[in-house]
C-alpha positions as a printed NumPy array, in Angstrom:
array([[108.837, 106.371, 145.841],
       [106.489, 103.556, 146.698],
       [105.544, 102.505, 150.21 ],
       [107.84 ,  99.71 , 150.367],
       [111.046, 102.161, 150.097],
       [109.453, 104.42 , 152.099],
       [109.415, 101.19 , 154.44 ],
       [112.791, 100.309, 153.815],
       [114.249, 103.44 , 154.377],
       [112.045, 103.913, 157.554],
       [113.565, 100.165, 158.491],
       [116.912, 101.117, 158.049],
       [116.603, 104.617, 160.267],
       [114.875, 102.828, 163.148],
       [117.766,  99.95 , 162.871],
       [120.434, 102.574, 162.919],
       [119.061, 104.443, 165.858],
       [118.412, 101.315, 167.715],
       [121.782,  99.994, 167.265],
       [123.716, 103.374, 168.49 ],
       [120.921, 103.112, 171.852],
       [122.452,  99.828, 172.467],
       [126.05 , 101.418, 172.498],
       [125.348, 103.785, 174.726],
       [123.358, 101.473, 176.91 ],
       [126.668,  99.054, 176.927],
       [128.98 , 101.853, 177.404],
       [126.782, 103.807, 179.996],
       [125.808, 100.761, 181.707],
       [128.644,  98.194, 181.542],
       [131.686,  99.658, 180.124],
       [131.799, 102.378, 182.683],
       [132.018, 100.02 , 185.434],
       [135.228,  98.83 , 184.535],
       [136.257, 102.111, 182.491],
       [134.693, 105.494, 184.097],
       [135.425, 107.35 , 181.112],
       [133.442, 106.054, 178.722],
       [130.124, 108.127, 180.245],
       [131.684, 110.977, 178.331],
       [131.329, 109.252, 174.706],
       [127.796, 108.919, 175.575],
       [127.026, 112.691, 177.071],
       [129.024, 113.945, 173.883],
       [127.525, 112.053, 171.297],
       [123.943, 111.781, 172.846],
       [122.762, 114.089, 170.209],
       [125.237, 113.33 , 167.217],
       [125.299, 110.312, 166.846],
       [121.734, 109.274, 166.428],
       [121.545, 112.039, 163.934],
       [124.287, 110.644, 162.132],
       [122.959, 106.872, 162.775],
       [119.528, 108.295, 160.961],
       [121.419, 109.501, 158.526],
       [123.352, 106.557, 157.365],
       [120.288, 104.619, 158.044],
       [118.385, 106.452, 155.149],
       [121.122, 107.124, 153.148],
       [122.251, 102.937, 152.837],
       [118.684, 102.219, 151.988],
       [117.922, 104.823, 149.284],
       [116.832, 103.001, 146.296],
       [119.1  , 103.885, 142.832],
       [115.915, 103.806, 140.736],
       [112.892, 105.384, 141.569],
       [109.735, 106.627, 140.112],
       [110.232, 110.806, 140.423],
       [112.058, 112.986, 137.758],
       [115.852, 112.262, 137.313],
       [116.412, 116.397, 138.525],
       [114.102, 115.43 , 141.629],
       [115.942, 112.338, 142.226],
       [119.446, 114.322, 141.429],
       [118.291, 116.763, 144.079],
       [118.072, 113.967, 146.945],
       [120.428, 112.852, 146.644],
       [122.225, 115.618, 146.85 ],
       [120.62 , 116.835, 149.717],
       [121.578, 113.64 , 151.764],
       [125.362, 114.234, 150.96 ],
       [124.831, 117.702, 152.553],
       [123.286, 116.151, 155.616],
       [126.094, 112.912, 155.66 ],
       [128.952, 115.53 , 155.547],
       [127.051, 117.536, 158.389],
       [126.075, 114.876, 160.307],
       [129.945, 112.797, 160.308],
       [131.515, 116.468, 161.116],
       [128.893, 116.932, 164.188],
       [129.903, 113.031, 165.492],
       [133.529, 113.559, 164.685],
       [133.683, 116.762, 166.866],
       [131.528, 115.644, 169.473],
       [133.982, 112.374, 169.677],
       [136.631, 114.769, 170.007],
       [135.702, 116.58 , 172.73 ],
       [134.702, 113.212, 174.207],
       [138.412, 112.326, 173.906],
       [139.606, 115.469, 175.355],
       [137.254, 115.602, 178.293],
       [138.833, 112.333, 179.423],
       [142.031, 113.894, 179.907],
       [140.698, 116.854, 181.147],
       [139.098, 114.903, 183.896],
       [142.581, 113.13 , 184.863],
       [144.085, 116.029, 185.171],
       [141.893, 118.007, 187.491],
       [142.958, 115.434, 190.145],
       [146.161, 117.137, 190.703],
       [147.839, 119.065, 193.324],
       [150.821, 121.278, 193.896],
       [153.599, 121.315, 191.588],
       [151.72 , 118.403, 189.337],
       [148.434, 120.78 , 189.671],
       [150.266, 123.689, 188.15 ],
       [151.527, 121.32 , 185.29 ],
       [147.958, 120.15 , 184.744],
       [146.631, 123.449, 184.478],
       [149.176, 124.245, 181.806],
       [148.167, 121.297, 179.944],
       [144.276, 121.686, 180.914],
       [144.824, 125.693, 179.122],
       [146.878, 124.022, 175.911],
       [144.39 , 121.158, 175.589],
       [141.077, 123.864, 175.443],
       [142.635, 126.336, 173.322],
       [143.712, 123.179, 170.601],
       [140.007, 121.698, 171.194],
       [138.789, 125.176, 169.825],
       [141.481, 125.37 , 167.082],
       [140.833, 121.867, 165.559],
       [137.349, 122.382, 165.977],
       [137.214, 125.179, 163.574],
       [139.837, 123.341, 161.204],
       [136.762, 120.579, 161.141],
       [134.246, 123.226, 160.985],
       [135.891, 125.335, 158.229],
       [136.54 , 121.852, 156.102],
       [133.112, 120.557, 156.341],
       [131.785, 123.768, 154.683],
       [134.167, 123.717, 152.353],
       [133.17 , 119.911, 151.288],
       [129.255, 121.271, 151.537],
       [129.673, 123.889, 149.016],
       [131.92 , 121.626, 146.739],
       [129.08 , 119.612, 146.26 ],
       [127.629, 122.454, 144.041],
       [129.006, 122.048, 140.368],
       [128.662, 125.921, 140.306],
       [131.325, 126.092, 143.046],
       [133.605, 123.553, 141.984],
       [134.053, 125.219, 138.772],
       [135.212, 127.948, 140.35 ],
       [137.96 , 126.067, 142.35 ],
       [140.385, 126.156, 139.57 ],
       [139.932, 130.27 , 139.467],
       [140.18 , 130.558, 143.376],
       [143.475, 128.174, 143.682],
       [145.096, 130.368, 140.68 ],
       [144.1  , 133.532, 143.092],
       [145.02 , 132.421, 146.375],
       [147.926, 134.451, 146.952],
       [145.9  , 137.701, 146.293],
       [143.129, 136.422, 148.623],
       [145.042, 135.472, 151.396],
       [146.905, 138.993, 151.131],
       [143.509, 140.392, 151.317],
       [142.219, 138.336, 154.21 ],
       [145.169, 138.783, 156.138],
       [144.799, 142.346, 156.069],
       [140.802, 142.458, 156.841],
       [141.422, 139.775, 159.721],
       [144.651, 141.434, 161.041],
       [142.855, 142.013, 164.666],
       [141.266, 138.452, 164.642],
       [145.111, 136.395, 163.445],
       [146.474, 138.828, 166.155],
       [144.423, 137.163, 168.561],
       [144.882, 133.874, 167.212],
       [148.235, 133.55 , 167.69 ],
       [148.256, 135.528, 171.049],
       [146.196, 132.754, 172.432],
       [148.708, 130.032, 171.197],
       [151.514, 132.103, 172.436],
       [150.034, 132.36 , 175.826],
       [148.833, 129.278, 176.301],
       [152.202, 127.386, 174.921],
       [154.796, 129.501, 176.696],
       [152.71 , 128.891, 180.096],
       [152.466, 132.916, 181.022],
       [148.513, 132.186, 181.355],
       [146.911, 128.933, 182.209],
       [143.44 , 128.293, 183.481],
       [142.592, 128.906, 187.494],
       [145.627, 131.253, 187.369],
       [145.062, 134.087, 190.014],
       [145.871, 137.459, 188.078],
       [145.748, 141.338, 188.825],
       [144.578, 143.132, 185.408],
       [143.591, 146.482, 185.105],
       [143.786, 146.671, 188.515],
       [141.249, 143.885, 188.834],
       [142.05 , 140.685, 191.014],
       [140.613, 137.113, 189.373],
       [141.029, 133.976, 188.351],
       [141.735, 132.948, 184.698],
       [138.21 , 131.387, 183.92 ],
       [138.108, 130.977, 180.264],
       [140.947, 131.367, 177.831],
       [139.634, 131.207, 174.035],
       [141.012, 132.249, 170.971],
       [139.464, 135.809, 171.166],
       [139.1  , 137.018, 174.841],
       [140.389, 135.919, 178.072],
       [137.477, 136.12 , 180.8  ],
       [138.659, 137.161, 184.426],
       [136.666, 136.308, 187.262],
       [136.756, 138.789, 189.072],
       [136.648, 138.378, 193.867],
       [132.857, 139.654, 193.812],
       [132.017, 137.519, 191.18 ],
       [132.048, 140.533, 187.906],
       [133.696, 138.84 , 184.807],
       [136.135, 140.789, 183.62 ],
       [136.643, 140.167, 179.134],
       [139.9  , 141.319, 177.874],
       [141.582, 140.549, 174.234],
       [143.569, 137.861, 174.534],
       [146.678, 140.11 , 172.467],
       [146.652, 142.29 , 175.4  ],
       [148.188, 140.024, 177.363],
       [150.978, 139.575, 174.976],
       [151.384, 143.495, 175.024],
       [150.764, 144.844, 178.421],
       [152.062, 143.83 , 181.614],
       [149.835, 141.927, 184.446],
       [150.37 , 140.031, 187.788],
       [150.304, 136.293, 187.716],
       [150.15 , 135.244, 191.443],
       [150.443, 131.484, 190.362],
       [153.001, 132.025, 187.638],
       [155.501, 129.249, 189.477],
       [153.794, 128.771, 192.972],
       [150.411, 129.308, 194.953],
       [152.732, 130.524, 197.848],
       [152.823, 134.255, 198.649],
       [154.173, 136.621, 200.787],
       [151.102, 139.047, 202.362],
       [152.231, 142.195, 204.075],
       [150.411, 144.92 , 206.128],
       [152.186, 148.734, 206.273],
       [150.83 , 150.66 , 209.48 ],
       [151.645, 154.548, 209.44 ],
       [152.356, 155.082, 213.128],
       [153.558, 157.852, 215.727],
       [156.693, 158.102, 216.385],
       [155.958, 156.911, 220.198],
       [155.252, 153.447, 218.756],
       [157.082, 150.902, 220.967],
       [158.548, 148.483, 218.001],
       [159.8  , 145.676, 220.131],
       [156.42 , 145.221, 221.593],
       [154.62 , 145.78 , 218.34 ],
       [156.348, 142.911, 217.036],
       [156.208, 140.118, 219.854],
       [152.594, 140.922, 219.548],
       [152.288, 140.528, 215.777],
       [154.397, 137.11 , 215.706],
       [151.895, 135.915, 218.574],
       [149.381, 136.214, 216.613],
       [150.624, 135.693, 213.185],
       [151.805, 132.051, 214.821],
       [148.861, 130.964, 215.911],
       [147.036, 131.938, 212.64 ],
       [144.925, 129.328, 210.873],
       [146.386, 131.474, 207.523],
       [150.088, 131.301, 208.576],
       [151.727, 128.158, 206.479],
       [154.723, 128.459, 209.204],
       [157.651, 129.386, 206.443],
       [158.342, 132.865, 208.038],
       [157.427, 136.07 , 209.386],
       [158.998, 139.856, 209.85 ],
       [157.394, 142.964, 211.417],
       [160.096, 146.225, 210.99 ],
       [160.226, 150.002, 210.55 ],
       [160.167, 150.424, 206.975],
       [159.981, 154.192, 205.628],
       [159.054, 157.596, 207.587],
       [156.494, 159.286, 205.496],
       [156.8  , 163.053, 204.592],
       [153.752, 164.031, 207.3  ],
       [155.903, 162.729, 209.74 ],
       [154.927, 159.179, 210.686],
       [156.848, 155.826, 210.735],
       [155.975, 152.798, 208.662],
       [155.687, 149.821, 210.557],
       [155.459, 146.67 , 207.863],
       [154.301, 142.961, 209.126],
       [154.931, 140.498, 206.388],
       [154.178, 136.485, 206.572],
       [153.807, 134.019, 204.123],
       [150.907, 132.027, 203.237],
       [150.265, 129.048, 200.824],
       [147.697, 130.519, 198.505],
       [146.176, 133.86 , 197.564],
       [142.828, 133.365, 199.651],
       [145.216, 132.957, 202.53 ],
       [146.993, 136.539, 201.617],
       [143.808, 137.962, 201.99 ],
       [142.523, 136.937, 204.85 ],
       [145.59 , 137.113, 207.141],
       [146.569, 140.546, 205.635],
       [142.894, 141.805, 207.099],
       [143.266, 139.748, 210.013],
       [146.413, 141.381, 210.877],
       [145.504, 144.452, 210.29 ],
       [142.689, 144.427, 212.712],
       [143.838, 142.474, 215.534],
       [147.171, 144.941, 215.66 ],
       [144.919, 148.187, 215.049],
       [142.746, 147.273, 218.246],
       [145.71 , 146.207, 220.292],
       [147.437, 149.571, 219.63 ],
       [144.217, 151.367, 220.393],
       [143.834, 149.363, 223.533],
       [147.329, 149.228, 224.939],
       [149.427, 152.272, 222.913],
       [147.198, 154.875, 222.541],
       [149.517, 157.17 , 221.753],
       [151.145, 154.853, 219.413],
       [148.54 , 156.288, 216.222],
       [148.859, 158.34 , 213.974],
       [148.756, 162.396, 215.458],
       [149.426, 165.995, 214.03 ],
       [151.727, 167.693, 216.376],
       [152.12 , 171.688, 217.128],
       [154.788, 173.231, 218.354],
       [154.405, 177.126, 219.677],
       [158.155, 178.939, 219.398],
       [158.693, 181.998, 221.636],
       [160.308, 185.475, 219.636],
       [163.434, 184.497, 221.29 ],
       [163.529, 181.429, 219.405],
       [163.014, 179.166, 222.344],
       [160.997, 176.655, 222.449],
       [158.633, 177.148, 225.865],
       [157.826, 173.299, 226.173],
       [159.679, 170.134, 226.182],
       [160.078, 167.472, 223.228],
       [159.187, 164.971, 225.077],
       [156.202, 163.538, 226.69 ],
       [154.652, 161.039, 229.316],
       [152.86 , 158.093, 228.282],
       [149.998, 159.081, 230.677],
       [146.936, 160.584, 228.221],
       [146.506, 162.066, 224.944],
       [147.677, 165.635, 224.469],
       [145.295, 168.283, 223.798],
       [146.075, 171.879, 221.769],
       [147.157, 174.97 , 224.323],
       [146.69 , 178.853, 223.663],
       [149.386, 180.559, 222.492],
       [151.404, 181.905, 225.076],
       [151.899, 185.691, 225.238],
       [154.258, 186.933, 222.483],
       [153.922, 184.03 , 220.692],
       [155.616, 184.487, 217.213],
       [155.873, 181.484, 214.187],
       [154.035, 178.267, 214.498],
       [155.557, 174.846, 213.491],
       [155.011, 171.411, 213.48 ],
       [154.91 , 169.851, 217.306],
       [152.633, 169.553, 220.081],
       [152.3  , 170.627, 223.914],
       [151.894, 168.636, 226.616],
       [149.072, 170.967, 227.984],
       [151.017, 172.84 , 230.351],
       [150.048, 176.393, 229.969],
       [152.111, 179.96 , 230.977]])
């Protein structure tokens, strides 16, 4: 070509770029004052679209004519389509996600029962961003290699064998479709949404990223947890925020059977009702079991609005009544009794005992036979 199209085309480019920086200037600069969201057509596009501009640009100003071989100029121009397809498909997607990141933003302004609903939609909107962006993808490489006569004569022959290929492909890609669908499953029938708190495997997290492969779990101590998204269609797991953020946290205290209840409790409601962590719905502290070594179960539930809350009250709880007990009801923990029978059969020492210090292990009295459960209150014969 001579140096005036290489001019003209150079022209053309710098005319195309400089007319997408004024767009983004206006829409950066002015449009966002009176429209916030614009700022995310320009961090989207930043890159695309003066790609694509440059590409126009060249592509408008490309003489018909020029001076090289017919093949060379054949190959150019085949070569720009390439780069026009590529460069549309980069702009298109990047508009998209533009798009979608504007409602994404709106929606991260909720709270409550709207917050749950914008979660749902926040999951379904991600996981549709990622489907139609591999639609686009898959399309644009199709309409790159259709631009080869050596593939487009082969289009008849792979139409005519579709149904054999797709039998094929479904079989080889059985594992990825599974996933696939999984992922639309769980993300339209709202079992899993992003910033959902979750137990799996054991693990407590958050829902951080939900694609159409894995689902990554961030874990309390900040481990990311990667599980295939079809095993959440096929296993069970805890969702903590399936309807709600509020919870009911609960502590279970093995205890002797000395333990006095009543005061147990007006202690535990003191301080569960003063509690930063309490949301003031309700509280319950009972005797809930008896446990096969011989100790009673003393449970103190309260509510709380979210799972951070359930945490930190359930610890709090747990060692504010552990000190008082130790402080105030000694013989209120957890002790192994023994209990010395005579050959007679008689037992030489009382069942009960005074509140006054901790018992302490005797000798076995003379003649002493069988040895049970129990314990003495230190008298000796």
């Amino acid at each position: 070509m001579s140096a005036e199209q290489w001019i003209a085309i150079g022209v053309a480019v710098a005319v195309a770029l400089l007319i997408v920086a004024l767009a983004h200037w206006l829409l950066y600069r002015q449009v966002s004052r009176v429209w916030p969201h614009a700022r995310f057509i320009v961090e989207r596009s930043s890159v695309t679209a003066y790609f694509a501009a440059a590409v126009i640009g060249a592509n408008m100003a490309m003489p018909e004519i020029t001076e090289v071989g017919w093949s060379t100029y054949q190959t150019i121009q085949h070569a720009m389509r390439i780069l026009m397809i590529a460069s549309l498909t980069g702009l298109g997607v990047s508009l998209s996600h533009a798009a979608t990141d504007m409602i994404l933003d709106r929606l991260s302004a909720s709270n409550g029962d709207a917050d749950r609903r914008a979660r749902r939609l926040q999951t379904q909107l991600r996981l549709l961003r990622r489907v139609i962006t591999s639609i686009i993808v898959i399309l644009a490489i199709a309409a790159i290699l259709f631009t080869f006569d050596e593939v487009r004569a082969l289009g008849a022959g792979l139409l005519a064998s579709a149904g054999i290929i797709g039998i094929v492909a479904g079989v080889a890609a059985q594992a990825t479709l599974a996933n696939l669908f999984a992922g639309l499953q769980l993300a339209f029938s709202d079992a899993l949404r992003i910033g959902d708190v979750v137990v799996v495997k054991g693990e407590w997290g958050r829902i951080e990223e939900l694609s159409l492969v894995n689902v990554t779990v961030k874990i309390w101590d900040e481990r990311r947890l990667v599980v295939p998204v079809a095993n959440f269609t096929t296993m069970a797991f805890e969702n903590w925020t399936k309807s709600g953020t509020d919870l009911t946290t609960q502590v279970r205290l093995p205890l002797d059977w000395e333990v006095p209840v009543e005061q147990v409790r007006e202690e535990a409601g003191r301080f569960i009702t003063a509690n930063e962590h309490w949301d003031g719905r309700n509280w319950s502290c009972q005797v809930v079991d008896i446990t096969p070594t011989g100790e009673v179960v003393v449970r103190v539930v309260a509510t709380v609005a979210d799972s951070g809350a359930h945490w930190n009250l359930a610890v709090q709880i747990r060692e504010h009544l552990v000190t008082w007990l130790a402080e105030h009801h000694p013989l209120s923990l957890p002790r192994h009794r023994t209990e010395f029978i005579s050959e007679s059969g008689e037992a030489p020492y009382a069942s009960t005992f005074p509140e006054s210090a901790f018992r302490r292990p005797v000798r076995e009295p003379s003649g002493a036979g069988t040895q049970r459960g129990g314990i003495s209150d230190g008298s000796e014969n």
